[in-house]
N, C-alpha and C positions, 0 to 999 in steps of 0.2 A: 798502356792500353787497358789491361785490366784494370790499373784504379780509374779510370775514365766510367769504363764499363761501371765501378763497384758505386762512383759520383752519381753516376746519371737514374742507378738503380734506386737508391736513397732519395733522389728527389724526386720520384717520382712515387714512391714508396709514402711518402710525408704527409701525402693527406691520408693515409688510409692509416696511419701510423697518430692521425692526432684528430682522427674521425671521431666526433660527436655525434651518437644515437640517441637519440629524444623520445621517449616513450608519452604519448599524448592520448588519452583515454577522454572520453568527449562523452555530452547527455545528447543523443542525436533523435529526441523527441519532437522536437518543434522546429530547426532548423535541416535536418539531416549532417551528413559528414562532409558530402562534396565539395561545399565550398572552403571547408577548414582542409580539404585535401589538395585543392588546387592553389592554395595560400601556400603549404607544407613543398608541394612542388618547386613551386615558384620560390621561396626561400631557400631552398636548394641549390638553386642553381645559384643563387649570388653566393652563397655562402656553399662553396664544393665541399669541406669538410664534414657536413653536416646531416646527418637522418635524421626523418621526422616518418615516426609512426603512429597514425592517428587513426583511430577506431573507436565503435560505440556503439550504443541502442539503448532504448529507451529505460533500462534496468540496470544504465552502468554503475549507478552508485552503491550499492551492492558490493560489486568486483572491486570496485575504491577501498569500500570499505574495507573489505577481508583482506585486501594489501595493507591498507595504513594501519590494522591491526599484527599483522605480521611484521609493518616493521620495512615493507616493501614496498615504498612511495614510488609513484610513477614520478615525472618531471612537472609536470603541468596537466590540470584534470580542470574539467567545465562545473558551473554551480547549477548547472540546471541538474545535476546528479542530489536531488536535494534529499536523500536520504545519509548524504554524508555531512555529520555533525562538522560544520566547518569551522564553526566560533570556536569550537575545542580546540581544535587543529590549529586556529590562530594566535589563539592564548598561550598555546604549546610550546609555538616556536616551530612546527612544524613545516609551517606554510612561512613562506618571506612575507616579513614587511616590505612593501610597494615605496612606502614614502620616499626615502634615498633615490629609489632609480627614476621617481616620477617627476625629479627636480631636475632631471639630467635632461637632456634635448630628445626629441621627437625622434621620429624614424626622418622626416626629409629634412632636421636640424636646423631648421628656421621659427622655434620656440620651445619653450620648458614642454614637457611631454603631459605637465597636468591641467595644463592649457587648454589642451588639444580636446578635452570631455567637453558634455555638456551638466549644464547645473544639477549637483545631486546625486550624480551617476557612481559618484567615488567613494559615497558616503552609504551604499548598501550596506558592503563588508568589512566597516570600520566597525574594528574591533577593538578596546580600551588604547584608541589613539593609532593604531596600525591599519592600514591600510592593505588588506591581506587579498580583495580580489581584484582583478584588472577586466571592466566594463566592455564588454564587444557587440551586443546588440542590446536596443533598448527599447525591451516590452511593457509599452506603456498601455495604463489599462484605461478603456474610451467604453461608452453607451455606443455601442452601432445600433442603429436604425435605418429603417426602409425608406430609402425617400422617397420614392413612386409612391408608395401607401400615403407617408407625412402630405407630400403633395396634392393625391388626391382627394383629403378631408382638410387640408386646411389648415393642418398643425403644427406650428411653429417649436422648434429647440428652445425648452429650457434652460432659465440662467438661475432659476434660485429654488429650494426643496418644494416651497410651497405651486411655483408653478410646476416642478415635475407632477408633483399630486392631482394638480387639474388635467395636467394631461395624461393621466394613466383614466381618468374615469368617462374622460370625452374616448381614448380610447377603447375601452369597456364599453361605454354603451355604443360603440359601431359593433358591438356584437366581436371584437378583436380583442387574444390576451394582451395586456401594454407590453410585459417582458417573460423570455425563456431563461429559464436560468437550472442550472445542474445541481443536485442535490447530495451527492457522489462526492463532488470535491470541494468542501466547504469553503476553503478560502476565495471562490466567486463572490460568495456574497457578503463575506467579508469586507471587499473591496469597498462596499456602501457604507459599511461600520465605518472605514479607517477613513473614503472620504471625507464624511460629514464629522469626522472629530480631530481630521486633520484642520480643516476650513474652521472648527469651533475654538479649538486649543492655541491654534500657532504652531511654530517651529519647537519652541522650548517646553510646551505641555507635550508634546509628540515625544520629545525627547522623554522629558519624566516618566510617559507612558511606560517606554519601553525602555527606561533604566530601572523599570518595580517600584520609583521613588513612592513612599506610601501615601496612602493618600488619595494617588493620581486617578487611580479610575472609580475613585468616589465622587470625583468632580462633577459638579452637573451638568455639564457641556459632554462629559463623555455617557452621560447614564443619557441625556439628548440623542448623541447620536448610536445612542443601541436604540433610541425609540424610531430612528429611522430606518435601520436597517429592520426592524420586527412588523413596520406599518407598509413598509414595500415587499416584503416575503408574506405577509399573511394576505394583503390586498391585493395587488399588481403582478404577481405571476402565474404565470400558465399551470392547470391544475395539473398536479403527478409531476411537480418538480423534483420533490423527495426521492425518486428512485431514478434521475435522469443523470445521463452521462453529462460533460462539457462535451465531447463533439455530437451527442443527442442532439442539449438543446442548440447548440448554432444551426443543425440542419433542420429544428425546427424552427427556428427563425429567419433560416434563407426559402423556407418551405411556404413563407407567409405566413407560419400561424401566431406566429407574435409579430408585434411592431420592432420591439428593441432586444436586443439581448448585452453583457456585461462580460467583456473578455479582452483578451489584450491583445496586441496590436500585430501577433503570428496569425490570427483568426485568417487571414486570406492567405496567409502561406500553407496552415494546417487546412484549409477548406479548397486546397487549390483543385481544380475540375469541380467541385461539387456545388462551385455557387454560379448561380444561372448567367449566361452571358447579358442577358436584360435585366438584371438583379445591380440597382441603383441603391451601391453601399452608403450610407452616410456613417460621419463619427462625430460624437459631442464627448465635451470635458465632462464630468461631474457636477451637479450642480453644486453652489453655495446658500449659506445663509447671509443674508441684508447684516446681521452683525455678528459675522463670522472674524476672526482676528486674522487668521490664514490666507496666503495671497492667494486672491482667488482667480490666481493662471497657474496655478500650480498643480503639477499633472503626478500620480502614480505609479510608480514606476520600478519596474522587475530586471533591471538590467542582467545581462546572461553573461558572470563573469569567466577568470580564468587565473586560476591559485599556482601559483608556481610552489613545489616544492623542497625543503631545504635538505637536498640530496648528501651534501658534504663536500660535492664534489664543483669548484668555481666554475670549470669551464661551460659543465653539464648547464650550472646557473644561469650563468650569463649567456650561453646562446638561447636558454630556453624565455628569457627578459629579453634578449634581442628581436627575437622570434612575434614575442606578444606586439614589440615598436612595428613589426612589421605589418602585422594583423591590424593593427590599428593606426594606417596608416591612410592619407586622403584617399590613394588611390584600391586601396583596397576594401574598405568600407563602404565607396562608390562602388561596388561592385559588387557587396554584398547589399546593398540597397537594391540592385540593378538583380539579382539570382537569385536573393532569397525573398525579396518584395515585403522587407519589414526593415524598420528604422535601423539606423547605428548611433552608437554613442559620442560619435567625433561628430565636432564642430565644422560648420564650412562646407556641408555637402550640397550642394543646389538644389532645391526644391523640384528642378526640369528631371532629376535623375531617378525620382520616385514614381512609379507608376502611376494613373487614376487613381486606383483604387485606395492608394495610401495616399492622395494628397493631404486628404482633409487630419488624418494624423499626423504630417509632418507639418504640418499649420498650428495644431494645436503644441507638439512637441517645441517647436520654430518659438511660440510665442508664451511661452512658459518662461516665468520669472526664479520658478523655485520646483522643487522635486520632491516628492517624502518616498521612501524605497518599498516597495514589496517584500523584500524577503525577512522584513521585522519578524514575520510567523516564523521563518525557520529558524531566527536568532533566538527566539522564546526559550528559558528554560524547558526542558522535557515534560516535567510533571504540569507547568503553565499551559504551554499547549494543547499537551491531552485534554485539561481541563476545557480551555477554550474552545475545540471541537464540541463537547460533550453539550457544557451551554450555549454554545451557538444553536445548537439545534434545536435545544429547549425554547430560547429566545423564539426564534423563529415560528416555532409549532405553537409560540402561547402559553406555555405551560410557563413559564417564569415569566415577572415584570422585568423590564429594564434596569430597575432598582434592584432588585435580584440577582441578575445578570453582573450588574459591576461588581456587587457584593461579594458573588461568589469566587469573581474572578481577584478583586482586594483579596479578600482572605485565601486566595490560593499564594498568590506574589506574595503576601506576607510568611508562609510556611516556605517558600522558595529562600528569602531571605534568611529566615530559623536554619533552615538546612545546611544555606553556608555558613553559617555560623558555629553549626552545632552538627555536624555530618552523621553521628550516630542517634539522633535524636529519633526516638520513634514514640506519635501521636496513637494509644491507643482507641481507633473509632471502631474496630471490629472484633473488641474482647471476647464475646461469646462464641461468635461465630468461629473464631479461628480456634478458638479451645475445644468446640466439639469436632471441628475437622480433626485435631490434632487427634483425641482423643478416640473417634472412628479407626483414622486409618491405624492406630495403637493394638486398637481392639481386634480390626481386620485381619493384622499381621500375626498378634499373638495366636487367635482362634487357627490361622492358617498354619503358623509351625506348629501348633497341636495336636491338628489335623493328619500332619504328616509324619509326625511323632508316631501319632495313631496306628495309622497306616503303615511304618515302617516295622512296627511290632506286631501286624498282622503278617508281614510279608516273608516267606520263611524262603531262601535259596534253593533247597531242595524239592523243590513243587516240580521242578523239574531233573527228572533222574537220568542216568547214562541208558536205561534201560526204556525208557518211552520214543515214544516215534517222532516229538519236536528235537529231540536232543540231536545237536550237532557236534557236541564234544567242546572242548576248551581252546578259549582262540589266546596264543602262546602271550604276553606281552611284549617283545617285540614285533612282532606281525601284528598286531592291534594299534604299538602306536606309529608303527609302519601308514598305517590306514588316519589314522585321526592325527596324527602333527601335523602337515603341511595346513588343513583348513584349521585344526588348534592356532597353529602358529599365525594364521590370515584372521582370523578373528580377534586373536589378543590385541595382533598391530592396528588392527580398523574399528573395533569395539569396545574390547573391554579398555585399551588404554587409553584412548577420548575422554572414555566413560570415567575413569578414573580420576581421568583431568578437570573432567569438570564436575567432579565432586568437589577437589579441591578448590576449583574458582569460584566453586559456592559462598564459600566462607571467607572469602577477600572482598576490597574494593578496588575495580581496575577498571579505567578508561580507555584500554587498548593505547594509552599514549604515555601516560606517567607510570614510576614502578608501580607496584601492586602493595596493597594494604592490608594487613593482616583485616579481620571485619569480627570473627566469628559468626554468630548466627544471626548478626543485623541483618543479611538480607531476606532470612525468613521470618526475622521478626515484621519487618517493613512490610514484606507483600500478607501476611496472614492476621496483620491485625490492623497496620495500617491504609494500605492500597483499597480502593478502590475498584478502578481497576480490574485486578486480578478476582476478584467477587463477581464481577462481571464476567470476568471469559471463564471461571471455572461453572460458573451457573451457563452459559450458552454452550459449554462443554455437555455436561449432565444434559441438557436438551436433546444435545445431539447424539448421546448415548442412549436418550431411553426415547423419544419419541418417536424418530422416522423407524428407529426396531417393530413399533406394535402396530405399522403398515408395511414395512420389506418383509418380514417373516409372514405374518399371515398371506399377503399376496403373494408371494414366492410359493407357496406350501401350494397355496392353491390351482394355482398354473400350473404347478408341478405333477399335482396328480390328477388336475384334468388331462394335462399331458400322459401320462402313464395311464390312465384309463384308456390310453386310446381317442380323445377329442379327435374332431375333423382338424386339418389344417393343423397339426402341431410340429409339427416339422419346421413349418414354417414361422410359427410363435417361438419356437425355441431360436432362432434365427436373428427375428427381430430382438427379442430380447436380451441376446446376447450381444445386439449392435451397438450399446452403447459401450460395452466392454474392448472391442473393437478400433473403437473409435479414438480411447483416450479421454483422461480423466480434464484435462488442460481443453484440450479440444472441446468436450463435449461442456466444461464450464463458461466458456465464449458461446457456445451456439445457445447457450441457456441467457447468458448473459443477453442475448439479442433479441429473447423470448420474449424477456421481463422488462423489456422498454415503455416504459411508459406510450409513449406515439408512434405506433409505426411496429410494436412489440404485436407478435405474434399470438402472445395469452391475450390482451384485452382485445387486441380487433378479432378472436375466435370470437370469449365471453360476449363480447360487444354485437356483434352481427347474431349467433345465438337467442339474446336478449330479444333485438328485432324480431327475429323469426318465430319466436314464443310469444311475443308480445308479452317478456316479464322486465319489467321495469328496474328491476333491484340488479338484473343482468346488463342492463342496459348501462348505471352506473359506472362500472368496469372500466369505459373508457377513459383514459390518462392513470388509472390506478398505478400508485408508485407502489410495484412489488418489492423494491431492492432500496426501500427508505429501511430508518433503523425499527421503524414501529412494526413491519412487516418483514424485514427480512429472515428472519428463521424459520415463520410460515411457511415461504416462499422456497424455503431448501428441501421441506418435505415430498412435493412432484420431483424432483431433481434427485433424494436419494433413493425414489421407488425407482424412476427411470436407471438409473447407475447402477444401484444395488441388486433388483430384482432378478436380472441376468444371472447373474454369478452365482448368487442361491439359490435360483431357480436349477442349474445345473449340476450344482451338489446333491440338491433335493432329489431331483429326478436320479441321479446315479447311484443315492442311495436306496431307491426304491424298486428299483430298478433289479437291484441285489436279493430282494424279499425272494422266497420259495414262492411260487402261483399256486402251489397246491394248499398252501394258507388261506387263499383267497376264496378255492372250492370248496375249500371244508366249510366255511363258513357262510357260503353263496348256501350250500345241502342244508346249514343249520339255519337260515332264514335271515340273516344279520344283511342289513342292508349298506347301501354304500359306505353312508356313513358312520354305521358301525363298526365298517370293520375299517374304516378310514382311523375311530380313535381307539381301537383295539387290538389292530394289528401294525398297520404303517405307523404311527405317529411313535408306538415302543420302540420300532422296531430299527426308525434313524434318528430317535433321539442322540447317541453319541454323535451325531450329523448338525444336526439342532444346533449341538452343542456348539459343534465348532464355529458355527455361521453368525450366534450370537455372539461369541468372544470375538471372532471379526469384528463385527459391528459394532461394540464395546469399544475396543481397541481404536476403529476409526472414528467414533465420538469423539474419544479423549483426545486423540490426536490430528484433530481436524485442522487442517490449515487453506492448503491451494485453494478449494473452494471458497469461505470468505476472505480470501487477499485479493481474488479477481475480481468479485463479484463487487468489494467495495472498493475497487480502484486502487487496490496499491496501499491505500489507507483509512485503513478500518476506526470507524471512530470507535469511543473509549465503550461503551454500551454495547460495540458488535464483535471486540476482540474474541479470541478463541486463545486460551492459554499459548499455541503453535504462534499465531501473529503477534501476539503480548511477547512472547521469546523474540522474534525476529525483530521487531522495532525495538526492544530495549542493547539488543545485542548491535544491529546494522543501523540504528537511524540513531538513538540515544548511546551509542557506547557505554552501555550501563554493562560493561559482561560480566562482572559478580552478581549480577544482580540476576540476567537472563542466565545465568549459570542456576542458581538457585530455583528460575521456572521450572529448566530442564531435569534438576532434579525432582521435585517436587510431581511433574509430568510424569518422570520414571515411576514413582513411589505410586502414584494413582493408578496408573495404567498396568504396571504389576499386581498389585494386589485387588483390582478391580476383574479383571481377567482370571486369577487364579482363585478368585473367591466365588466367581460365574461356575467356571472350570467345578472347583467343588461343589458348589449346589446342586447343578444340573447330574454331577455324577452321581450324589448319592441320592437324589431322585429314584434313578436310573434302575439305582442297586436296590433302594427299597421297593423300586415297584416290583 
């Protein structure tokens, strides 16, 4: 009986005994999680062994990343997490090759499983022959347009560049922009580059493209179609694109104020409620050229894969390859057509099962001969990219020719190629510059232990005797470090040994994936004479250190002792003021963020309405002003650090002044000294130590400025709006460069120290000489 009992307990014991948990981390931007939850259910239940935990938001690549650096691979993670360097990952070995299991049959075994895609769809995440991501929805990128609008003038869909042209300026003259387009996330208008030099080149010029082969973007078919993407961004879009989100312009386009806008084929899942129930969506291909080589049904296309990782462990493997057959299976793709109201990558799905509003993209997707992938920008080498952001927006503003444009972009893919060849190689283009940096902070530090030299030979231990009224007597050494070990010992473990650590990873080269390379000081060679770059965020640094200071301090001071004089209503300025403090630094850069909207933005339709009521014309302007383009953005943070800032010092200020004797105030009322004399004769001595501390703040938050431009430019700052903090986090989290963002972080350290202790000392012997 008992072994009955000990049988029955065992097999019932067996699934829990050979349970597979699937950890499944997801980009839940565009589609959300729901439907990849109720797939995860439903796989469950065939498969009893089996857990499936899936979570996400819109920031998961990130969490990806700081695990694949650790070493702590999930099972399978989504590519829409595109800050995770995947090609490395693929090269690595880290991610499965796909091909093997893609040979093997489907999930309902009535064909090879590589069958089952649609054309191109496989060929995103092929990587030197591996096939490393597995395709589950397909964000193909369309021209939407208004067809009530097209309808009611007259204006037929374009099929070749030249007729788009005509119709963007019969557009224009109805007094309509032809297209909204977002200035925020470059790769929109991208999409026009890559079409028109998809259609000019072929399959195998695309290909050379994006293998760096040399040469390739000298070709004049590709310097063509930068002249197309530069002649439709300078002419055909709605003004204040520069500083406009992508969900901006689509709601300026379902808004009517453009005809067309350029986005891929989530647009009505990401827009759902927002687009008008009488809102007659149309979708067109891309146009072509009459002698284009490129099949011209050939659609663009961002498939949203899913990278299984090489855990070690087979069974982990194989359910989580099982798991993907299931996901991509007819009747579950039907489904996700059917919930999430945007295409799937599997073949055979009925056109009846696509809403309205997607017909007309599954038409076009339906009748597509051939595919060129979207995610070529994130395969870019690191330093390619950057670059490509940087002159795209040159391209686009004018400021370089086309011919420029490819030049720049050849000569960058040609130093891509140098590098791998020659990985310590450093190009000196910034000799000067980085030699008097060197030399400054050299200068800084020696004058500063000089100082303290100084100072420690002024400072005599007995200033204070057992016999004066501070004296507290001697605190024993063990009762002292009674007191200071436990936060000693929290602070070694959470600061100084980081800090240590990544000193060390300064001087290596390590991709978070392969061992670590000794480096020495290549990487401070690389950023201080070569980088770019870093010349860029350490000058938007310095900006942010000295400009919005010589409007927060004087505005602060001022408040402050109007406040302290007694103003009417300050009770209640000190209130507001303090509201944005309140509020949150996160917070309060979203509701700014909402400010500086080009249409529909708060600052131009005040300025705007303003303008009317003055009848000053140069006000009037204002409307569409892209604040948060890269020509204006740092302008545009100066309202934003007086809002933030002004609070906090305002309340230092006032509690300094607070503290003055009032009888300083009468003596000098009796001796005739007016406000403002004794404003810079008695207050201003008298919290200068106050001063002090609010400029080393402000200092301090200069150099280490980050959350504010990572929001404000969408997650990805181009290369002209970095801040050394975002230049660290893309080279660490999106480039796995971390010798490399180890050596910003030093470099960070080094400035912000001695930047701060050199304020510190100024202001104090001021202080003393005064």
């Amino acid at each position: 009986m008992i072994k009955r009992i000990c049988l029955l307990l065992a097999f019932l014991a067996a699934p829990l005994l050979h349970a597979v948990d699937l950890d499944i981390p997801i980009f839940a931007g565009g589609y959300g999680t729901a439907y990849y939850e109720e797939t995860a259910r439903q796989f469950e239940a065939l498969r009893p062994g089996v857990k499936i935990r899936i979570y996400g938001d819109p920031r998961i690549g990130i969490q990806i990343s700081i695990r694949a650096i650790g070493g702590n691979y999930p099972d399978v993670a989504s590519s829409g997490a595109e800050d995770v360097p995947w090609p490395a990952l693929i090269r690595a070995g880290k991610v499965l090759d796909l091909t093997p299991y893609l040979q093997g049959p489907n999930w309902e075994g009535d064909q090879r499983w590589i069958d089952t895609f649609l054309p191109g769809s496989l060929e995103a995440w092929k990587v030197d022959g591996r096939i490393g991501g597995l395709p589950c929805a397909y964000a193909s990128w369309t021209i939407w347009y208004n067809r009530a609008m097209f309808r009611a003038h007259g204006w037929a869909e374009p099929r070749t560049w030249d007729q788009f042209f005509a119709l963007c300026d019969r557009i224009k003259a109805a007094g309509i922009a032809p297209l909204s387009m977002p200035g925020t996330a470059w790769y929109y208008e991208n999409t026009i580059l890559c079409a028109a030099c998809y259609n000019l080149v072929g399959a195998d010029g695309w290909r050379a493209i994006n293998d760096l082969k040399p040469g390739a973007r000298l070709d004049p078919r590709y310097v063509r179609a930068a002249a197309v993407e530069q002649r439709v961004m300078q002419n055909d879009v709605m003004r204040g694109w520069q500083g406009e989100t992508h969900t901006g312009a689509e709601r300026a386009f379902l808004q009517g104020q453009a005809a067309m806008t350029i986005s891929g084929s989530w647009l009505v899942n990401e827009m759902a409620g927002k687009i008008p129930d009488d809102f007659e969506l149309g979708a067109m291909n891309f146009p072509v050229f009459p002698d284009g080589v490129g099949d011209p049904t050939a659609i663009q296309s961002g498939p949203d894969s899913f990278f299984v990782f090489a855990t070690g462990d087979p069974a982990r493997e194989r359910q989580s390859i099982d798991f993907l057959r299931f996901l991509t299976s007819r009747a579950r793709a039907a489904a996700f057509v059917r919930e999430i109201n945007s295409p799937t990558v599997v073949r055979g799905i009925p056109r009846s099962v696509y809403s309205a509003r997607m017909q007309e993209t599954a038409g076009i997707i339906a009748r597509a001969g051939d595919a060129y992938a979207m995610p070529q920008i994130m395969m870019m080498a690191p330093e390619l990219r950057q670059v490509m952001n940087n002159v795209s927006e040159q391209l686009m503003a004018g400021r370089i020719t086309p011919q420029e444009f490819a030049s720049r972009l050849e000569d960058t893919a040609a130093q891509v190629r140098a590098h791998a060849i020659e990985p310590d190689r450093v190009d000196y283009r910034h000799p000067l510059a980085g030699a008097l940096l060197l030399a400054g902070v050299a200068a800084t530090w020696i004058w500063l232990f000089r100082s303290w030299r100084r100072g420690r030979k002024g400072h005599s231990p007995s200033d204070i005797t057992p016999g004066d009224e501070a004296y507290f007597g001697r605190l024993r050494a063990p009762v002292g470090l009674g007191f200071i070990a436990p936060a000693f010992l929290l602070y070694v473990v959470f600061v100084l040994a980081p800090g240590v650590a990544s000193f060390e990873l300064a001087f290596t080269r390590w991709n978070g994936i392969a061992p670590r390379a000794w480096a020495g000081f290549f990487n401070f060679k690389w950023l201080l004479f070569e980088s770019d770059i870093f010349w860029f965020a350490l000058k938007n640094n310095l900006f942010l250190m000295v400009v919005p200071s010589l409007f927060v301090v004087p505005f602060a001071l001022l408040c402050a002792t109007l406040i302290h004089r007694g103003v009417r209503g300050g009770g209640f300025f000190r209130v507001v003021f303090l509201f944005p403090n309140m509020l949150g630094g996160i917070a309060a850069i979203l509701l700014w963020l909402n400010v500086y909207q080009p249409h529909g933005g708060l600052a131009n339709a005040f300025l705007a309405a303003l303008g009317h009521f003055l009848h000053w014309p140069a006000l009037n302007s204002f409307a569409g002003f892209p604040w948060l383009s890269t020509d204006h953005l740092y302008m545009a943070l100066i309202p934003i650090y007086i809002w933030m800032a002004c609070g906090f010092n305002l309340i230092l200020y006032l509690a300094a002044m607070e503290g003055i004797d009032p009888q300083l105030y009468e003596a000098a009322e009796l001796d005739g000294a007016t406000a403002w004399r004794q404003f810079f004769v008695i207050t201003l001595p008298l919290i200068r130590e106050v001063l002090t501390i609010s400029v080393v703040f402000l200092v301090i938050g200069g150099l280490n400025a980050f959350e504010m431009i990572w929001l404000l430019t969408a997650q990805d700052p181009s290369p002209v709006s970095n801040t050394l903090g975002t230049l660290l986090v893309v080279s660490m989290f999106r480039n796995f460069e971390i010798g490399r963002a180890a050596a910003i972080a030093v470099v960070l350290f080094v400035l912000v120290f001695g930047a701060s202790a050199a304020v510190l000392r100024v202001l104090k012997r001021e202080a003393i000489e005064s």
